[in-house]
C-alpha positions in Angstrom: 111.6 117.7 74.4 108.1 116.4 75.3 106.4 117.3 78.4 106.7 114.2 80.7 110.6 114.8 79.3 110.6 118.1 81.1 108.5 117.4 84.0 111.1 114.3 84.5 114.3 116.6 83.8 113.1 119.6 85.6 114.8 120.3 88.8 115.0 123.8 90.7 118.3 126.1 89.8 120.0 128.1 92.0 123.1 129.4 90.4 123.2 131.1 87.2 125.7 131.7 84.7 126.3 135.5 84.1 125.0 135.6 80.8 122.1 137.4 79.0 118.8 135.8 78.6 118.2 135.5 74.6 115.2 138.8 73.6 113.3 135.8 71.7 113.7 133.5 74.7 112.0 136.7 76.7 109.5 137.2 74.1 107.9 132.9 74.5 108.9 133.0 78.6 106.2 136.1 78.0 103.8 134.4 75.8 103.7 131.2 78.0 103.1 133.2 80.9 99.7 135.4 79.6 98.9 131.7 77.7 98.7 130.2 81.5 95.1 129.1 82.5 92.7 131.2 84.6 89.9 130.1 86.3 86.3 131.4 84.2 89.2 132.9 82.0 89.8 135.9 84.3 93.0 136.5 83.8 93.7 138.3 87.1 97.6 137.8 86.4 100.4 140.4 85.7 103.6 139.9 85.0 107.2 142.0 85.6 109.7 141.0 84.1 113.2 142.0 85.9 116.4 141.7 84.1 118.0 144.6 85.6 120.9 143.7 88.1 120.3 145.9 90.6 116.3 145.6 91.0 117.4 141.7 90.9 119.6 142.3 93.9 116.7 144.3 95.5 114.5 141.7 94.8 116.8 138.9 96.5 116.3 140.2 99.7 112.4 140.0 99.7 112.7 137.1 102.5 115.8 136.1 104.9 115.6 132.4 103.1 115.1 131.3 99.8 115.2 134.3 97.4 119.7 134.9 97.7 119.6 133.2 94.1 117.8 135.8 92.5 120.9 138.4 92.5 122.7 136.0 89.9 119.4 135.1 88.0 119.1 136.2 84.5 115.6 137.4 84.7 113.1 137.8 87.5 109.4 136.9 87.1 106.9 139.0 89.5 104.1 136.4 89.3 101.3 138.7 90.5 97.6 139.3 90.2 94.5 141.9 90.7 93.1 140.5 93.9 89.6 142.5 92.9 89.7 140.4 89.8 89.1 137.0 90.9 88.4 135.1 94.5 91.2 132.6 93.1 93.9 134.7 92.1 97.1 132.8 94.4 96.1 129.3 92.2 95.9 131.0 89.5 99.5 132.8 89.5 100.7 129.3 91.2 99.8 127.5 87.5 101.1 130.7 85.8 104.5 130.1 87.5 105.2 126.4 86.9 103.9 127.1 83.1 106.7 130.1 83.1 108.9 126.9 85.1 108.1 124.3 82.0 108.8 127.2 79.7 112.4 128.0 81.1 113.4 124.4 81.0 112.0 123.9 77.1 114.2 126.9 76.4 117.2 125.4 78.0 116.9 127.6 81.1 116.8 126.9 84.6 114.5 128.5 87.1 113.5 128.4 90.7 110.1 129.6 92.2 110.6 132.1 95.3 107.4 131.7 97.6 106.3 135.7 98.8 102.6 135.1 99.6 102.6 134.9 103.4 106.2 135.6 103.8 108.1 138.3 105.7 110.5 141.0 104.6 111.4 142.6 108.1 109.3 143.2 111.1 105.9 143.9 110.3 106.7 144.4 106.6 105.4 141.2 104.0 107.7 140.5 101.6 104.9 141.0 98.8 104.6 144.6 100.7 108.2 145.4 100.2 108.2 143.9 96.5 105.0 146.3 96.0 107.1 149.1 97.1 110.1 148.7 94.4 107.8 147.8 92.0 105.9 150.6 92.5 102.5 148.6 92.6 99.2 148.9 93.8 98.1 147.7 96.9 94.9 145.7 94.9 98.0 143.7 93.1 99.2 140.8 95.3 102.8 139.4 94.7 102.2 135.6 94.9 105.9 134.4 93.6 109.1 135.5 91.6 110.2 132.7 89.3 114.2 133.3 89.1 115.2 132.2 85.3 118.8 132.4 84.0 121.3 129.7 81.9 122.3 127.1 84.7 125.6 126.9 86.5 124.9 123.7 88.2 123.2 120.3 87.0 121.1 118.1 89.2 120.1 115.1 88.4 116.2 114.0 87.7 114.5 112.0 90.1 114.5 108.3 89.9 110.9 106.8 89.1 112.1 105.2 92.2 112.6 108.3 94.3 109.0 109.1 93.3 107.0 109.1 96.8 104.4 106.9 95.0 102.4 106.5 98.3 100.6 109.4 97.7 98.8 108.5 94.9 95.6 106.3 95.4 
């Protein structure tokens, strides 16, 4: 499949089958990931990958919305960063997470990207704070997003061309 093929056939997944993510599949989702751009070629990035059911279901209660899915997900993708690094780590773990997105769907996967940056577990507690916590990371390494991956149990559509809000480009 060629690129403006996945971009146009790429659509965020929810529910997952309950089946095993492929060790090679791991092995290029991994490889795309530390192949991801960097500003000045930093590389402030890291990576953990989750595939453990019960750190998944730990991990899908980071926020009260939009991280449920991660419990049936395949694989879990802590998209985070050494914030002494680089003054532009959050873009640059945002391009490291479509590129893991683009990945997933050239495997035959679907994913979803759960936002944590600026997002609340419970009370005063961030939900990159209580991912640091399970994770067992430093407090120098930020949790920017966890990119849910896993064999999809649900098809959506593409966009129309015609869908497309083409008012916003000039």
């Amino acid at each position: 499949m060629d690129m403006m093929e996945l971009l146009r056939t790429r659509r965020s997944i929810r529910c997952f089958l309950d089946r095993p993510i492929e060790a090679n599949k791991v092995a290029l989702l991994k490889e795309a990931a530390i192949r991801s751009p960097t500003s000045r070629n930093l590389e402030p990035w890291e990576f953990v990958f989750v595939d453990d059911r019960e750190m998944l279901e730990k991990l899908s209660v980071c926020k009260p919305q939009g991280a449920a899915f991660l419990a049936g997900a395949g694989l879990g993708v802590v998209v985070c960063a050494d914030s002494t690094k680089s003054d532009v780590w959050i873009e640059d773990c945002s391009v490291a997470s479509i590129v893991l997105q683009m990945a997933a769907q050239s495997l035959g996967l679907g994913s979803c990207w759960v936002q944590v940056r600026q997002r609340t577990y419970e009370g005063q507690v961030t939900s990159a704070e209580y991912i640091q916590g399970l994770l067992g990371l430093p407090e120098h390494v930020q949790v920017a997003s966890i990119i849910g991956v896993g064999y999809p149990a649900e098809q959506r559509e593409p966009r129309t061309s015609e869908a497309l809000n083409w008012a916003r480009v000039f």
